[in-house]
N, C-alpha and C positions, 0 to 999 in steps of 0.2 A: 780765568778762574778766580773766583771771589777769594778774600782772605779768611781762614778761619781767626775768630779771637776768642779770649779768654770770656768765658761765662762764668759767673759764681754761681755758689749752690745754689740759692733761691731761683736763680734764671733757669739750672739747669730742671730743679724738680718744674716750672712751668712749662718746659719744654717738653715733659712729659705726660704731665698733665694736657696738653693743648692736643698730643696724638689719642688723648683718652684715655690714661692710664690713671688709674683712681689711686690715689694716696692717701692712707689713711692716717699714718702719722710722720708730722712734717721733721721732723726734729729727729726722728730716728733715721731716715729716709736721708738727711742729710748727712749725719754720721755716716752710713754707710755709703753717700756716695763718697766723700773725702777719703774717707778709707780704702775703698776699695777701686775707684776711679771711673766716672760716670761714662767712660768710654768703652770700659771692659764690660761695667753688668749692664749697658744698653747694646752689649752687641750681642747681647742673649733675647731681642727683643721680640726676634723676624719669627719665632715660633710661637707670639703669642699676635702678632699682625695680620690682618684680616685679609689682603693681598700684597703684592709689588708694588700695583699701583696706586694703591689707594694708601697705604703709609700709618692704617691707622690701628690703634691695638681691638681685640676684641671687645666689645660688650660683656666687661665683668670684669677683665682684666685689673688684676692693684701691683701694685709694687712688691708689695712680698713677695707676691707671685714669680714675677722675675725674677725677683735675687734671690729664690727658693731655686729656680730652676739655676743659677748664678754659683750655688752653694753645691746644686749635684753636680754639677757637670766638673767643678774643682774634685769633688771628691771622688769620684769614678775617673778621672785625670790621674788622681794620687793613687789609686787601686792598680790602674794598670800600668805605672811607672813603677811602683814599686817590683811586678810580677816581671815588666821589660826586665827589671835594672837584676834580677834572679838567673834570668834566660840568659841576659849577656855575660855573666860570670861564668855560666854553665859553658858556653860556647868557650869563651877566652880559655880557661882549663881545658875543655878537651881538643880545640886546633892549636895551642902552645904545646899540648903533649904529643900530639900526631908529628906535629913539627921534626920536636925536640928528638921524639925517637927514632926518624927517618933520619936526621939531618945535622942533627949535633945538637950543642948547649949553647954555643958562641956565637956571636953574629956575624960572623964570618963563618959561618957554616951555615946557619938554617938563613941567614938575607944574600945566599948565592943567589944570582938571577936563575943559573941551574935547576934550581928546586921547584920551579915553578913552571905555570901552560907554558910551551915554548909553541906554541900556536902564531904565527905571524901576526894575527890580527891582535893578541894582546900581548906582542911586546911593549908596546907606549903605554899598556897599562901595569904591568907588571914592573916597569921602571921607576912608575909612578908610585906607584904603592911601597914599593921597596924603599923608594927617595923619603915619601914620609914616614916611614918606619924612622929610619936611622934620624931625621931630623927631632925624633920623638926623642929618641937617645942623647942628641946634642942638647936640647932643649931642658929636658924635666931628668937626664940622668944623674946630674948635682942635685933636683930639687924633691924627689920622693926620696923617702926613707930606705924604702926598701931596695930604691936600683942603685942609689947610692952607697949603701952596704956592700954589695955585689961590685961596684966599680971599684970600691977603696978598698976590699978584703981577696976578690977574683981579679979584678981587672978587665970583667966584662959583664954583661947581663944577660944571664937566661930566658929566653922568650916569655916562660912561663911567669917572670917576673916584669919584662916587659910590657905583658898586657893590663898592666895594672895601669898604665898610662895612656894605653890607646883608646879612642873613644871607639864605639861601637860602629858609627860608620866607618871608619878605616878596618876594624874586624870583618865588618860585611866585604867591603873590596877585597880583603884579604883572602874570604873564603871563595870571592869568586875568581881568581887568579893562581889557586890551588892546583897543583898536576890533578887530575880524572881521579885517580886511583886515593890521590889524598880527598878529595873531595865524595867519594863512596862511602871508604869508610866513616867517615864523619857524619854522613848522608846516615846512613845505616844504624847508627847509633838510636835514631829517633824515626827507624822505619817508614824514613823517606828518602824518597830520591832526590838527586842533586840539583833539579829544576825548582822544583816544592821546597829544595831545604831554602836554595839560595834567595828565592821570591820572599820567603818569611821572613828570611833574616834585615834585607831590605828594608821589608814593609816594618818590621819594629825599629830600626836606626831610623828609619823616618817618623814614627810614634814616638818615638823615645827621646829625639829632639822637638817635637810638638810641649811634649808633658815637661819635659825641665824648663819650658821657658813658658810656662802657665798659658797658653795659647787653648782657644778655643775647642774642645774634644768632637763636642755631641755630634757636628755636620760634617765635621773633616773628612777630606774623599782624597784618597791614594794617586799618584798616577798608574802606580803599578796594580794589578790586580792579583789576586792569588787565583790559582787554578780550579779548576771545578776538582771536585772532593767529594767524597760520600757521604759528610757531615750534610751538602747543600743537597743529596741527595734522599736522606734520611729524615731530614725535617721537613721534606716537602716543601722548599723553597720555591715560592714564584718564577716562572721566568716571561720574560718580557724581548722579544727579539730575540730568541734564543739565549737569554743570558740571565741569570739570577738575579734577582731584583734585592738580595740584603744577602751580604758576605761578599763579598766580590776586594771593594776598597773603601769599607767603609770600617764603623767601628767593630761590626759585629766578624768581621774579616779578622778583625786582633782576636773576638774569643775565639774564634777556630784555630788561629795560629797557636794561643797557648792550649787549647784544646792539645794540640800534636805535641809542645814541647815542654808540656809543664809536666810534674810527674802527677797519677789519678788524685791523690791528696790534694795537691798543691792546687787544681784546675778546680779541685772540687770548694773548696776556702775563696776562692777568688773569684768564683760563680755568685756564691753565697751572698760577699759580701756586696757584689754588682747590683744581686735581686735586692737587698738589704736600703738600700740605696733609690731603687726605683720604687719600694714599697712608702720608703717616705716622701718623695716626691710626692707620688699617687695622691697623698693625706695633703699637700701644699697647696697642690694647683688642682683647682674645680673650671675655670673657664677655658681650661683646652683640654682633652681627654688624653689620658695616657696611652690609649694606642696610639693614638693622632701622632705624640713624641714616641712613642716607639721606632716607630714609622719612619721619623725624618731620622734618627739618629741611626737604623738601618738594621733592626730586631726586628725578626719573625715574632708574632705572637707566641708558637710554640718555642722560643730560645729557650728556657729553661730544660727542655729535653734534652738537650745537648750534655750535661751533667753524667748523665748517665747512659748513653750511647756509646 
């Protein structure tokens, strides 16, 4: 395997230029690769390339174009991290209170292995989960404010105050290690069942670590999938091999998820501002069509119904 080396800017815009991408101004072109790093906005490239094998941009293709498309795909990244980073508080508040009101305040009451599936098959998970819990406690119970408060004034920390430190994947394992009965009610809340709740919560701890580490949005594909729903029902979603061809595990998989757990308000502002987003695109990029990126990014034509369904 060849060595990669260091290119400077000028190398790097001919290296763009030689795939056919027209540059119109060298100087601006450069600023933004320094800035922004010609690694990240060339990996936005494959939706304006002509095939796999051929490597080369479309006919028409400029650089603004890219980092137009470079620019939505950060901003619709920020859209739905900020809507994740909403869900996961909602969540952390109502399994700290299910908790707490089953099982105590202490942790030595609600981190009994007791509390939890006593199913054989997730003992070694519910060990787990429990182990980092309290490691969460040894860890950051000196270093937050507020568990610190609770440890110097109680002498312990209330869940509901612990989750202020757990990241959302350790909430998700948590909710999947839930006795049945805890995991309904919680279910219930948001007029789902415990399979649909648990799949969602997943699928956002894995968005939700995508978007804080500014990773690529638009193509991202789940391994998990969400379940068929009336939402893929209702918009006449394709299907191909018997399976839904947009909503399954892709991006548009996240608006159905906040579809179910955002409140009507809340789904409705963050639709808005998604469309808001793809409208300016539209005005940016003329050498690929915006269904074309609809397409790959995994929206129905009709997605805007969804609003109001």
């Amino acid at each position: 395997m060849s060595q990669k080396i260091f290119k400077s800017l000028e190398e790097q815009i001919e290296i763009l230029k030689a795939k056919g991408l027209i540059i119109n101004d060298i100087d601006k072109t450069k600023q933004i690769l320094l800035r922004e790093n010609y690694f990240f906005v060339s990996g936005y490239r494959h939706i304006f390339i002509k095939s796999s094998k051929e490597k080369q941009f479309i006919e028409g293709s400029t650089f603004e174009e890219l980092y137009g498309f470079f620019v939505f795909d950060r901003a619709v990244r920020n859209i739905v991290f900020k809507n994740i980073l909403m869900i996961e508080n909602n969540l952390k508040s109502i399994i700290s209170y299910q908790l707490s009101k089953r099982y105590g305040v202490r942790e030595r009451d609600y981190l009994k292995l007791s509390n939890y599936n006593q199913d054989a098959k997730k003992v070694r998970q519910v060990a787990d989960v429990i182990s980092k819990m309290k490691r969460q406690i040894r860890t950051n119970g000196k270093q937050h404010r507020a568990t610190l408060h609770y440890l110097s004034n109680y002498g312990y920390i209330p869940l509901w105050i612990l989750v202020k430190v757990l990241s959302f994947g350790i909430i998700s394992e948590l909710y999947s290690i839930l006795k049945i009965e805890d995991q309904l009610e919680i279910a219930e809340l948001y007029n789902l069942d415990v399979e649909n709740l648990s799949v969602f919560i997943s699928i956002l701890s894995n968005y939700r670590n995508l978007c804080a580490h500014e990773d690529i949005l638009f193509d991202y594909r789940t391994q998990r999938s969400i379940l068929d729903n009336n939402y893929h029902l209702k918009l006449n979603i394709p299907l191909m091999n018997d399976e839904y061809i947009y909503g399954k595990n892709d991006l548009f998989s996240v608006v159905i998820i906040l579809k179910y757990l955002l409140r009507e308000e809340e789904f409705r502002h963050f639709a808005y501002e998604i469309d808001y987003e793809i409208n300016i695109l539209d005005g940016k990029v003329t050498s690929v069509s915006i269904d074309k990126i609809m397409d790959r990014i995994g929206f129905p034509a009709n997605w805007r119904d969804i609003i109001n369904l």
